[in-house]
PAZAPA-4460 file (N, C-alpha, C; in steps of 0.05 Angstrom, whole numbers, plus 32768, in hexadecimal, padded with zeros to 4 digits):
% residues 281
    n_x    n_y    n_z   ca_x   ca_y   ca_z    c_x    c_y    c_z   seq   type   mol
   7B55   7654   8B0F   7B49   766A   8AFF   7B5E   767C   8AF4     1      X     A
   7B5C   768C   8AD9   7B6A   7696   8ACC   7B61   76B6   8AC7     2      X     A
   7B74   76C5   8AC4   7B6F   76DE   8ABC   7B71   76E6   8A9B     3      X     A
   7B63   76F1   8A93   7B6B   76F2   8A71   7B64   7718   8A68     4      X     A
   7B7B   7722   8A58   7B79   773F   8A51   7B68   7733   8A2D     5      X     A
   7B5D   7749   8A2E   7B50   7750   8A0B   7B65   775F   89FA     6      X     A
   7B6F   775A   89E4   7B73   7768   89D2   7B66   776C   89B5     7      X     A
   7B72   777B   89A6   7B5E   777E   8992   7B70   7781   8979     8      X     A
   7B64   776E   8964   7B74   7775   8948   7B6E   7761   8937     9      X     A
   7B7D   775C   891B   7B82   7752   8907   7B89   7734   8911    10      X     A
   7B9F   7738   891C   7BB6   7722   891C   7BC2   772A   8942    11      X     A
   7BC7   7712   8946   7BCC   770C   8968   7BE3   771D   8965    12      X     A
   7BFC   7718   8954   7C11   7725   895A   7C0F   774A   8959    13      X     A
   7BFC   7751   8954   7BF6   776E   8955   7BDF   7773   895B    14      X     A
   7BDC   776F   8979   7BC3   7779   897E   7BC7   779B   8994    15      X     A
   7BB2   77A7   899E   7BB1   77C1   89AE   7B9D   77B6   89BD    16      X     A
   7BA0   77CE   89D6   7B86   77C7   89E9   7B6F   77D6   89E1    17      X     A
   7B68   77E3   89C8   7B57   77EC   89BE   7B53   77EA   899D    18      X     A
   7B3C   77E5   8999   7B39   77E5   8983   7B4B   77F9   8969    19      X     A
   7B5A   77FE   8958   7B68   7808   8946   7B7D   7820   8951    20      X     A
   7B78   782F   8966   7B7C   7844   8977   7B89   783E   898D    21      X     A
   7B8C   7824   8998   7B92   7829   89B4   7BB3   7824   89B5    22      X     A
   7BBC   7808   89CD   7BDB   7809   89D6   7BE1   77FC   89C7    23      X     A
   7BF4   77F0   89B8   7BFA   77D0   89B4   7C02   77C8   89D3    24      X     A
   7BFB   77AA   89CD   7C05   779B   89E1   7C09   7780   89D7    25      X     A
   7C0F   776E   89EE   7C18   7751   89E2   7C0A   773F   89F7    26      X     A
   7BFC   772C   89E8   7BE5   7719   89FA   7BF7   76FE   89F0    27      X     A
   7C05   76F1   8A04   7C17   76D2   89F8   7BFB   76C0   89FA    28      X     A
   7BFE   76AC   89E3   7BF0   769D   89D4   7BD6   76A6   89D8    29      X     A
   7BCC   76B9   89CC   7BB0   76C9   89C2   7B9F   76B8   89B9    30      X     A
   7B8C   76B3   89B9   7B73   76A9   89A7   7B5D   76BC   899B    31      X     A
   7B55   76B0   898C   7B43   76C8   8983   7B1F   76C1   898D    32      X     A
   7B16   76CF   89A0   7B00   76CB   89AB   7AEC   76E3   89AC    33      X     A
   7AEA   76EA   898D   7AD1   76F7   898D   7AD3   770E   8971    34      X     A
   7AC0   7725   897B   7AC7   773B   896F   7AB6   7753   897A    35      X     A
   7AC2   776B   8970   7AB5   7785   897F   7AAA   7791   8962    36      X     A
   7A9B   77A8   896B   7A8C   77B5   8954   7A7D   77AA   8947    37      X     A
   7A6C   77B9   8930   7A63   77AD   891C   7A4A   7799   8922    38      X     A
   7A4A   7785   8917   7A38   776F   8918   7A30   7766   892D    39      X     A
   7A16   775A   8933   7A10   7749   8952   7A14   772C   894B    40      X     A
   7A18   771D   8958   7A0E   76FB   8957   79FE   76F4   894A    41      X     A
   79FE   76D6   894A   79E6   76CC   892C   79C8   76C6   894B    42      X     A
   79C2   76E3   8950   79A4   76E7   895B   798A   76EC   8949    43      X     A
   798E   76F4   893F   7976   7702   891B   797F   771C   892E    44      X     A
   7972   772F   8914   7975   773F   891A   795B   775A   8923    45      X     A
   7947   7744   8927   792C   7745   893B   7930   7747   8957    46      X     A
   7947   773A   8960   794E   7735   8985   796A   7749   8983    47      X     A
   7976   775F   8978   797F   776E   8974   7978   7780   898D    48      X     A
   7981   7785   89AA   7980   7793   89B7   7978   77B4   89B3    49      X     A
   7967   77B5   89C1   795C   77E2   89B0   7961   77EE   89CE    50      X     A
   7966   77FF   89CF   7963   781A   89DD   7944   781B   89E7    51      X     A
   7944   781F   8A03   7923   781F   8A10   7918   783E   8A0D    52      X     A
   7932   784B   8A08   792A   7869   8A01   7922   786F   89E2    53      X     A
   792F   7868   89D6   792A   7873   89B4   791B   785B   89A9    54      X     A
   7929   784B   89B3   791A   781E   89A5   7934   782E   898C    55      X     A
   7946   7836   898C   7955   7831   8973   7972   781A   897F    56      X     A
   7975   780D   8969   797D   77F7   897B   79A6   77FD   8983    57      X     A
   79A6   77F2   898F   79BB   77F3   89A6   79D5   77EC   898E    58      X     A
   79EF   77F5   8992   7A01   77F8   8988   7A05   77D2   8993    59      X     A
   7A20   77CF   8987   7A28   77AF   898C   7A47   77B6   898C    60      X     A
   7A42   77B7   89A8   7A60   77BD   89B9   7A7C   779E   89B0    61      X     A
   7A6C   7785   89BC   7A87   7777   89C2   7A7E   7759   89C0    62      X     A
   7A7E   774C   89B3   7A77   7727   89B9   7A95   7716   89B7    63      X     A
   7A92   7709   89D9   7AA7   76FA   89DB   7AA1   76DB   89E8    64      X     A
   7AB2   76D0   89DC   7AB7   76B4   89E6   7AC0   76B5   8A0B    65      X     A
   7AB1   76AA   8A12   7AC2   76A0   8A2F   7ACD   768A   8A3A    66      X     A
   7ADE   7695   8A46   7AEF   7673   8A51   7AE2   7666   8A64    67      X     A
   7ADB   764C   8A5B   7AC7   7637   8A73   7AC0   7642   8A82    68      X     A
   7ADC   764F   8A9A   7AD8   7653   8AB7   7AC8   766C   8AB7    69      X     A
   7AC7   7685   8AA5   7AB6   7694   8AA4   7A93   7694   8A9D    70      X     A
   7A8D   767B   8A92   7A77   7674   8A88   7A60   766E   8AA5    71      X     A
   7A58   7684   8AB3   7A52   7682   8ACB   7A30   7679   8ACF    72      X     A
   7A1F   7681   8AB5   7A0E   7679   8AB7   7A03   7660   8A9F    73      X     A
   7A16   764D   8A9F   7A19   762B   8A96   7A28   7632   8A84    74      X     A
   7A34   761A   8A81   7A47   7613   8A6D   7A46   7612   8A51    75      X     A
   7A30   760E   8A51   7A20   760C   8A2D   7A1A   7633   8A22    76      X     A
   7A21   7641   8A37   7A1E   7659   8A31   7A3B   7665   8A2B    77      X     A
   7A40   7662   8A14   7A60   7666   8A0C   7A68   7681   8A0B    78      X     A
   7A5A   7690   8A07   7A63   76B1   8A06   7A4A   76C9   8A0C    79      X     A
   7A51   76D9   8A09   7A43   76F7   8A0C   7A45   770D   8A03    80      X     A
   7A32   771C   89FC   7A33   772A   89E3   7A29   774B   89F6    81      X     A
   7A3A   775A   89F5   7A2D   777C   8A03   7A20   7790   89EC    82      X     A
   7A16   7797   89F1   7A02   77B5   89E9   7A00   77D2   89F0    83      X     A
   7A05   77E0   89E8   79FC   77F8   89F8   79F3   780C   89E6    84      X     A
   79DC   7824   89F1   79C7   782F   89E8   79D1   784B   89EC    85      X     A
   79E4   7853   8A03   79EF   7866   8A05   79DC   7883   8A08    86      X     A
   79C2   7881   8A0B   79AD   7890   8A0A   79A3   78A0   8A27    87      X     A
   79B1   78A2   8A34   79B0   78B3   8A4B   79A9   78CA   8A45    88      X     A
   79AF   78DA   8A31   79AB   78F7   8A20   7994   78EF   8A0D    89      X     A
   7985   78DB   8A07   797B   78DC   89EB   795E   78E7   89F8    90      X     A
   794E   78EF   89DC   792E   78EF   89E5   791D   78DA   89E9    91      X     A
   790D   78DB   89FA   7903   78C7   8A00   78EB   78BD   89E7    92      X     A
   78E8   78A7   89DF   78D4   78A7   89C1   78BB   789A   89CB    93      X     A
   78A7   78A6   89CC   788D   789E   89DB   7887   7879   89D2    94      X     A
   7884   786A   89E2   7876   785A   89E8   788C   7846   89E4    95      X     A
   78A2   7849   89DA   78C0   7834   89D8   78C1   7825   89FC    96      X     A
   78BC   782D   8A0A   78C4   781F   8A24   78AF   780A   8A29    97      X     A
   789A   7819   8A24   7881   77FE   8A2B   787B   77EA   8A15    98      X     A
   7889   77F0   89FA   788C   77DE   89E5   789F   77C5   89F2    99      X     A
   78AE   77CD   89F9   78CE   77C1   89FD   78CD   77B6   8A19   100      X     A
   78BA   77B8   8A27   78AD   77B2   8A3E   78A4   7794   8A3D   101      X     A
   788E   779A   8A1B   7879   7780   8A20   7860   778D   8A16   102      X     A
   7851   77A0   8A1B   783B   77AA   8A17   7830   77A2   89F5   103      X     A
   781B   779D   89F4   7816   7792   89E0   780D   77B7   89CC   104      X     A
   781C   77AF   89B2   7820   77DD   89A0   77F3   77DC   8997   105      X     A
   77F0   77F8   89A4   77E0   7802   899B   77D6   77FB   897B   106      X     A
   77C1   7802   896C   77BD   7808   894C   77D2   781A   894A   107      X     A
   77CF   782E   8955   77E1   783F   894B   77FF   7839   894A   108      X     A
   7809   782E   895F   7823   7827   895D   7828   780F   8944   109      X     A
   781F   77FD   8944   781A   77EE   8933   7821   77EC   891E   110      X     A
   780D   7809   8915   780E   781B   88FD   7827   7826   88F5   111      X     A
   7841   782F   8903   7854   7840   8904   7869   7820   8904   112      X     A
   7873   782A   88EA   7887   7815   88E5   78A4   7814   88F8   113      X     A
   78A4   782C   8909   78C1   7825   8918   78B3   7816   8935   114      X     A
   789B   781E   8937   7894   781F   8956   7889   77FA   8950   115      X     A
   787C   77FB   8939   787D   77DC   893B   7890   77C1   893E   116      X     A
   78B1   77CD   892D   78C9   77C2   8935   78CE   77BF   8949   117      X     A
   78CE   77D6   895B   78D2   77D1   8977   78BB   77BF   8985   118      X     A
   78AB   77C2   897C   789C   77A9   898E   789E   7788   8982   119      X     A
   78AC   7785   8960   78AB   7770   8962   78C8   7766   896D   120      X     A
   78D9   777E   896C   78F0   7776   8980   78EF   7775   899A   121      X     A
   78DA   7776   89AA   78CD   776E   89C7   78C6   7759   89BC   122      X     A
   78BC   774B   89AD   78B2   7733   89AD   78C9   771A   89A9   123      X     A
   78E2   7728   8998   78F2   7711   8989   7909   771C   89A7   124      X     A
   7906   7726   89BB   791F   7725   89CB   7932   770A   89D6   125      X     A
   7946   770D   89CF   7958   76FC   89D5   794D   76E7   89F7   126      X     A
   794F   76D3   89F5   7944   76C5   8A14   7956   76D1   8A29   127      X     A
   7973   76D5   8A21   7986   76D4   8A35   7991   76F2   8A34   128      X     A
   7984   7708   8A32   7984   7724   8A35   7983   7730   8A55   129      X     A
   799C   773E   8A59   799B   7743   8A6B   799C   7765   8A6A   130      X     A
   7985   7774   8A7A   7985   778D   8A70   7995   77A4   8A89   131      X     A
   79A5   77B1   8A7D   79B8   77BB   8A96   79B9   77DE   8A93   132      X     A
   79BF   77ED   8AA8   79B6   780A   8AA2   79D6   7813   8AB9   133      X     A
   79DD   7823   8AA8   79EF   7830   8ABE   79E8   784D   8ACC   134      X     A
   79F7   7859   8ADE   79F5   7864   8AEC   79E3   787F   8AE7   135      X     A
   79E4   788B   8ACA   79DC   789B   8ABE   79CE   7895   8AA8   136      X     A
   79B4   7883   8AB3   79A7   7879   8AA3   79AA   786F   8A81   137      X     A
   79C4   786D   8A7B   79C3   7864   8A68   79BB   784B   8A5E   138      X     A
   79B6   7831   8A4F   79B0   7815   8A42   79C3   7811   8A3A   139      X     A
   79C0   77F9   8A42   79D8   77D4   8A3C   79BD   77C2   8A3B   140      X     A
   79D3   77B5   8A2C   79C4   7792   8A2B   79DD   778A   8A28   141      X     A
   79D9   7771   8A3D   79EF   7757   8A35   79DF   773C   8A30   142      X     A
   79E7   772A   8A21   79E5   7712   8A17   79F2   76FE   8A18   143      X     A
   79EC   76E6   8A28   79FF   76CC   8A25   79F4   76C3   8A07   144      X     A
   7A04   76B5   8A03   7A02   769F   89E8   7A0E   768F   89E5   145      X     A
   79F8   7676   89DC   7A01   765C   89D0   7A13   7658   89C2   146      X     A
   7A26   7647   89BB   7A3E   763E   89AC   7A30   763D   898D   147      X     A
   7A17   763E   8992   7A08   763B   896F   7A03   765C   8967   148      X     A
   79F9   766E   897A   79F8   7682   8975   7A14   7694   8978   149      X     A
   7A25   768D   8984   7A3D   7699   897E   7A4C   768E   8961   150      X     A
   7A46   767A   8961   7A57   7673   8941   7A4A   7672   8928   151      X     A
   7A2D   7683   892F   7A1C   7680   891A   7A21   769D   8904   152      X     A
   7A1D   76A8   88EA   7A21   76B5   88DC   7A1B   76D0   88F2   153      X     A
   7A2A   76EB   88F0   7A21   76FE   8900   7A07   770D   88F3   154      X     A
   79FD   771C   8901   79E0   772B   88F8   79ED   7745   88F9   155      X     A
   79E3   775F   88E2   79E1   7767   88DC   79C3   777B   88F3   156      X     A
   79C3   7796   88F6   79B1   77A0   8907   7997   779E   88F2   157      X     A
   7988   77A2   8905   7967   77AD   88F0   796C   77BB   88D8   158      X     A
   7956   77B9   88D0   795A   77D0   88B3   794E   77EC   88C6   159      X     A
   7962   7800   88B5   7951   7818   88BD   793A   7829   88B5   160      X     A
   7926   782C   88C6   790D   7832   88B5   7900   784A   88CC   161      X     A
   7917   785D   88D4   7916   7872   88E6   78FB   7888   88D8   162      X     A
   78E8   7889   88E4   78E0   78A3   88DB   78F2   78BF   88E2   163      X     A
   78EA   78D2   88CC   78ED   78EB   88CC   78ED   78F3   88F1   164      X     A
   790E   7900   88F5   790A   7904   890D   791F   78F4   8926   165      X     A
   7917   78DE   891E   7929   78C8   892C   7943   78C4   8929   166      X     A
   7950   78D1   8915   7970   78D0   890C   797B   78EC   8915   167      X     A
   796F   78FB   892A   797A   790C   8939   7999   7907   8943   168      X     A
   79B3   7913   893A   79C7   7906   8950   79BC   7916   896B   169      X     A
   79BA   7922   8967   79B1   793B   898A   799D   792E   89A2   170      X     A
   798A   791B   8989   797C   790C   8998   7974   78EE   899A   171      X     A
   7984   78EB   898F   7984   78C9   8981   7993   78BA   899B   172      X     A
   79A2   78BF   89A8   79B3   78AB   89B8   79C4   789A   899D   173      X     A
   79D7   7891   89A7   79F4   7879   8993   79E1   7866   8992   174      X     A
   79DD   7857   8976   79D3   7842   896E   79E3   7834   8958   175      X     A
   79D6   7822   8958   79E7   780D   8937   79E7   7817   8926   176      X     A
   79CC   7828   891B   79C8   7830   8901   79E1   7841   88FC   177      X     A
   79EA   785E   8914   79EE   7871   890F   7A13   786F   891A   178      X     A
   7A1C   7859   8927   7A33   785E   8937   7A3F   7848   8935   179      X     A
   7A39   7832   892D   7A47   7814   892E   7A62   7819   8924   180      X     A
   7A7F   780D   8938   7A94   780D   8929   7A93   77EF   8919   181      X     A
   7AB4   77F6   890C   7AB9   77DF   88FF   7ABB   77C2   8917   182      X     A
   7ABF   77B5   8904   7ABB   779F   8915   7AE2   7793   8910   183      X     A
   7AE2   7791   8929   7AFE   7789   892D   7AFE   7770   893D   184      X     A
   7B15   7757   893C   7B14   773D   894D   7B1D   7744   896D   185      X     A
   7B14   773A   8975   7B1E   7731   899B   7B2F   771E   8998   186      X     A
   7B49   7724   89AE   7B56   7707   89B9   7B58   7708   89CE   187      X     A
   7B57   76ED   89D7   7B60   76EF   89FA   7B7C   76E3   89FA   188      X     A
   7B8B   76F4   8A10   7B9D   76E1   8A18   7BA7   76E2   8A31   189      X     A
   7BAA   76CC   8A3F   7BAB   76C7   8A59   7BBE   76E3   8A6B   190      X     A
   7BBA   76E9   8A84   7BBE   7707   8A90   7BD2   76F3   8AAB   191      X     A
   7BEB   76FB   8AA9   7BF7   76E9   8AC1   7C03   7704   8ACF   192      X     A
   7C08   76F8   8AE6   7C11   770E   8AFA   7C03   7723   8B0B   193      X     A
   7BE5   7718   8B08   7BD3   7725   8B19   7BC7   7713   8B29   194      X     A
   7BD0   7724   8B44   7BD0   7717   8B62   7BA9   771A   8B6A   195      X     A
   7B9A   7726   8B5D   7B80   771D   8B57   7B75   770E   8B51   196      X     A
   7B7E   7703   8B3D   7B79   76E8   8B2D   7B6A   76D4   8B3D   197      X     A
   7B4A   76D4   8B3D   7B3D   76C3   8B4C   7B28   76CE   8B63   198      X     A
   7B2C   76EB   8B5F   7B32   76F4   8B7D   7B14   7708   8B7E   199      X     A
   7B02   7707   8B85   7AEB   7721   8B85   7AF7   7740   8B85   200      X     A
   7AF2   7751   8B75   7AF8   776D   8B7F   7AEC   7773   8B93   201      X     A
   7AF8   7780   8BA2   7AEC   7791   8BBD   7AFA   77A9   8BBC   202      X     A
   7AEF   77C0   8BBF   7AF6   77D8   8BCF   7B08   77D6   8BEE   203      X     A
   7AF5   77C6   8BFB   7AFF   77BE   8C12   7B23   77A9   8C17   204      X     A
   7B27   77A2   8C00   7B37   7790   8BFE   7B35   776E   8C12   205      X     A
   7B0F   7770   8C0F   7B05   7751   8C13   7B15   7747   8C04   206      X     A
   7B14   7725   8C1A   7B26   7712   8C0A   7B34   770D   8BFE   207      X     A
   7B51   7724   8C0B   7B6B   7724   8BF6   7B6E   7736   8BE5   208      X     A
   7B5D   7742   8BDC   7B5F   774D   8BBF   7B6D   776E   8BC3   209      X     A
   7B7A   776C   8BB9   7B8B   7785   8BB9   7B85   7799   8BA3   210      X     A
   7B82   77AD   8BAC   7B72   77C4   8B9A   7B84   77D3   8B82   211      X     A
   7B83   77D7   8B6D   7B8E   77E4   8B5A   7BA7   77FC   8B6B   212      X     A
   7BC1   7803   8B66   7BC6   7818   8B75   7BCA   7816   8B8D   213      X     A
   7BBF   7807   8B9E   7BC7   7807   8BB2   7BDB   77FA   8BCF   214      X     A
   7BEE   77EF   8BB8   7C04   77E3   8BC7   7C1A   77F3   8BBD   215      X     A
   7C2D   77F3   8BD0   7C42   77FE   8BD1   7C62   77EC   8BBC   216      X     A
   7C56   77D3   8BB5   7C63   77BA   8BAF   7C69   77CE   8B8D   217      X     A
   7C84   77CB   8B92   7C90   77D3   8B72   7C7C   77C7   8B5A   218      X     A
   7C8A   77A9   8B5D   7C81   7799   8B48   7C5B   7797   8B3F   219      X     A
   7C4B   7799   8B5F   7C34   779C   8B59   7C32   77BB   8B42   220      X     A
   7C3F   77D2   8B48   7C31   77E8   8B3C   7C3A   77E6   8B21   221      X     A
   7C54   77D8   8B1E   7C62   77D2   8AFE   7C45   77C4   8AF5   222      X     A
   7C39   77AF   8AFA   7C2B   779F   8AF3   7C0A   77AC   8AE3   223      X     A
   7C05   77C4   8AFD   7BEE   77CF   8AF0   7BF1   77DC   8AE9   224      X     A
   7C09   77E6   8ADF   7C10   7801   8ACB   7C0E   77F4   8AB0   225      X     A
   7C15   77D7   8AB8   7C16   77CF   8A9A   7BF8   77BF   8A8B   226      X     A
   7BE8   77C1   8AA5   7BD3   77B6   8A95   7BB7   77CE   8A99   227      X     A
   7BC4   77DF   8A9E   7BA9   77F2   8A9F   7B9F   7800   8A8D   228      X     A
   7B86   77FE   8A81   7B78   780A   8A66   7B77   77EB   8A5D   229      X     A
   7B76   77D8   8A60   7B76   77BA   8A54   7B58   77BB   8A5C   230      X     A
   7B4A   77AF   8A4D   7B2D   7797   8A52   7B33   777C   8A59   231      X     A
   7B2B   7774   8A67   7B32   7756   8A77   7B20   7747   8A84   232      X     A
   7B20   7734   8A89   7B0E   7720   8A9A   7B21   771B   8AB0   233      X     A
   7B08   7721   8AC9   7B24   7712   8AE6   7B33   7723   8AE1   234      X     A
   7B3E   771F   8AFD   7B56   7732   8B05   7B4D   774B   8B19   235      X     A
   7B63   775F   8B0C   7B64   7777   8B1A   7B56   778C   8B10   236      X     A
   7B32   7799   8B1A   7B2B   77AB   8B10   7B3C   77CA   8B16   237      X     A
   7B3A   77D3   8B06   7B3D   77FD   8AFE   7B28   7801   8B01   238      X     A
   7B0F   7805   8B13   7AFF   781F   8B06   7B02   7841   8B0C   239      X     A
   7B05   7847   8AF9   7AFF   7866   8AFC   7AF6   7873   8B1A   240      X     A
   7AD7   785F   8B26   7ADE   786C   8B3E   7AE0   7854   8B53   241      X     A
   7AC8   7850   8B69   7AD6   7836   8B71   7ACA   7820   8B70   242      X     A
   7AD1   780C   8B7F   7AD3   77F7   8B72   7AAD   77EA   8B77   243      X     A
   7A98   77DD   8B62   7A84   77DF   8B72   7A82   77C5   8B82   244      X     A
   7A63   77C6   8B8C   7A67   77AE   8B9D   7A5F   7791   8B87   245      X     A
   7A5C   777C   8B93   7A52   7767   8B84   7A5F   7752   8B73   246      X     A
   7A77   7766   8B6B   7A8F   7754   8B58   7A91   773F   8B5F   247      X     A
   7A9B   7724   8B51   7AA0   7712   8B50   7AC0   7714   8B40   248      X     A
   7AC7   76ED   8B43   7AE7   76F3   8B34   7AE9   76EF   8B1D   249      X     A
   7ABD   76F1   8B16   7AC3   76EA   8AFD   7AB8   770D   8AEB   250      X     A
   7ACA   7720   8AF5   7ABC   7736   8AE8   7ACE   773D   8ACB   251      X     A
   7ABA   7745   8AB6   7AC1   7756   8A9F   7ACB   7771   8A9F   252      X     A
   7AE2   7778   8A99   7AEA   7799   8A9F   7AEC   77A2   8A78   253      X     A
   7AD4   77A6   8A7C   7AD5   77BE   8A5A   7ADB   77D4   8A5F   254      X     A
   7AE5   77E0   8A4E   7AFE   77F9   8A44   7AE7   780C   8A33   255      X     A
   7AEA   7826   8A33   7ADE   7837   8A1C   7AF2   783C   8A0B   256      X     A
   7ADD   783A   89F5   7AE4   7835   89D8   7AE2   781F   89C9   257      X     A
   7AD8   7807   89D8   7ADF   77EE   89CD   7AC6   77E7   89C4   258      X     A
   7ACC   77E1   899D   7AB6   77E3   8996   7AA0   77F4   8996   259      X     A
   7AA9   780B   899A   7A9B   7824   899C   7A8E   782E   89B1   260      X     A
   7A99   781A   89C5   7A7F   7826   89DB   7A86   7834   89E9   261      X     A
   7A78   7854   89F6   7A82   7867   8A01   7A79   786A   8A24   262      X     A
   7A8D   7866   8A2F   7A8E   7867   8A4A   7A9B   7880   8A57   263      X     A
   7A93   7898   8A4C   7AA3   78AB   8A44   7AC3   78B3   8A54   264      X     A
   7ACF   789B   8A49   7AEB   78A0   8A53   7AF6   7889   8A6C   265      X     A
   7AE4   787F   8A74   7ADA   786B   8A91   7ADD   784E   8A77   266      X     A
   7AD1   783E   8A8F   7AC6   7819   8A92   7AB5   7811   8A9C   267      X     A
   7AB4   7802   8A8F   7A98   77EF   8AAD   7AA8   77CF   8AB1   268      X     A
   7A9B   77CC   8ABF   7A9F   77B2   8AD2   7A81   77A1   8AC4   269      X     A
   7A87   7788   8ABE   7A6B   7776   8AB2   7A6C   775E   8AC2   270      X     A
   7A69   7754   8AD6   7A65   773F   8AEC   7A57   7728   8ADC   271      X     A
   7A61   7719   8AD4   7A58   76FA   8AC8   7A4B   76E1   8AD5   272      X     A
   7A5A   76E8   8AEF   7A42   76DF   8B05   7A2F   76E3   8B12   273      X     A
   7A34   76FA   8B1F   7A1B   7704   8B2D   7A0E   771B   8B1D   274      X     A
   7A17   7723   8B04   7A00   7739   8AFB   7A05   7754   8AF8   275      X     A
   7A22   7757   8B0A   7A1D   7774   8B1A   7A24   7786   8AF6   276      X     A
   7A19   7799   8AED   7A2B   77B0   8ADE   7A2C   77CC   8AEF   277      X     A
   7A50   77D3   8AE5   7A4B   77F6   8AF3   7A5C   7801   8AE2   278      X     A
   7A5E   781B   8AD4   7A66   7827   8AC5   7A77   783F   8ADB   279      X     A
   7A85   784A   8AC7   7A93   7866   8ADB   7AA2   786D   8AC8   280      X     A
   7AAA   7888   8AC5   7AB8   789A   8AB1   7ACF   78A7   8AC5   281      X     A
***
């Protein structure tokens, strides 16, 4: 099993660990496996992930390719696509949760052209939607996808057809309409020199795994000095606080900022095997 850091840019030879803003760094033989911001996958743009609070739909954080060994739930599932709604602060918009639930919309809802979007986007939801909430109630969705739906033309969000009201920033929560960055490429390139590599995170330092910081070993602290603020698969998590339970060695470490998504200042951890998400600032 392999460890791989994310960078971001134009061209492999100049990439940062953040989108336009962040470090440069150097990923040896980079590939280009994805992209952040902007556009979602070729899903329509009916299965367009919404916000259970507003139903305004969810910003489009990050779609990446994964390497075989990461492809944890089958092989034909080539990549995964994140979301986030960021709506922990937003108002809550009457009847968006039980739309987005399943509940079949009232006449009246029906009637109301946003509240009906949201229910026909309960209807067109993605099969392989996985709906995730962090600690402070905010919305995520993550998505595996097919090698047809990852290489298919990208979608574009809903049209906007907000009533009067709904384009609150005060009350709106971050959506596509209102916050989508540009869209910039992903590369991966292989992460050597991490004695994790393979390894479950633990707090506890189960099974080997040695915790961010906490060895006294020169070369270990050279090592995470140099990869810390990176997004990566596998390896050695940073979180902000500690480490949660459930990780696998196959965990996702997203960065804020990437692709716009605000973790205010923090990461989360995205578990590809078992499921787990945890956020922390």
């Amino acid at each position: 099993m392999k460890a791989y850091d994310l960078g971001f840019g134009e061209s492999a030879d100049a990439l940062t660990d953040r989108p336009g803003k962040g470090t440069g760094i150097e990923l040896p033989d980079a590939r280009a496996a994805g992209w952040c911001g902007g556009r979602a996958p070729g899903i329509g743009a009916a299965a367009w992930p919404r916000s259970p609070v507003t139903g305004l739909p969810m910003i489009h954080v990050i779609t990446l390719e994964l390497p075989v060994e990461y492809r944890r739930k089958g092989e034909e599932l080539v990549a995964v696509s994140f979301f986030q709604a960021d709506d922990h602060v937003a108002s809550r918009v009457e009847g968006v949760a039980g739309l987005l639930a399943g509940d079949p919309p009232t006449e009246e809802q029906a009637a109301d052209p946003f509240l009906a979007a949201v229910a026909a986007a309960a209807a067109a939801r993605h099969p392989r939607q996985q709906d995730l909430e962090d600690e402070i109630g905010g919305a995520h969705a993550l998505l595996r996808l097919t090698a047809g739906e990852f290489a298919a033309p990208r979608t574009g969000p809903p049209a906007d057809i907000r009533p009067d009201g709904l384009g609150d920033r005060y009350r709106r929560g971050r959506n596509a309409w209102d916050d989508s960055e540009p869209e910039t490429t992903v590369w991966l390139g292989e992460r050597t020199g991490d004695v994790n590599t393979g390894i479950a995170p633990s707090e506890d330092g189960d099974g080997g795994y040695v915790g961010a910081w906490s060895s006294e070993d020169e070369e270990l602290d050279a090592f995470w000095s140099s990869v810390q603020g990176r997004s990566h698969l596998g390896g050695t998590v940073m979180p902000c606080q500690g480490v949660p339970p459930g990780l696998t060695p196959y965990v996702f470490e997203l960065e804020d900022g990437v692709g716009g998504v605000n973790f205010g200042g923090g990461n989360a951890q995205i578990d590809l095997a078992s499921g787990v998400f945890d956020w922390a600032q």
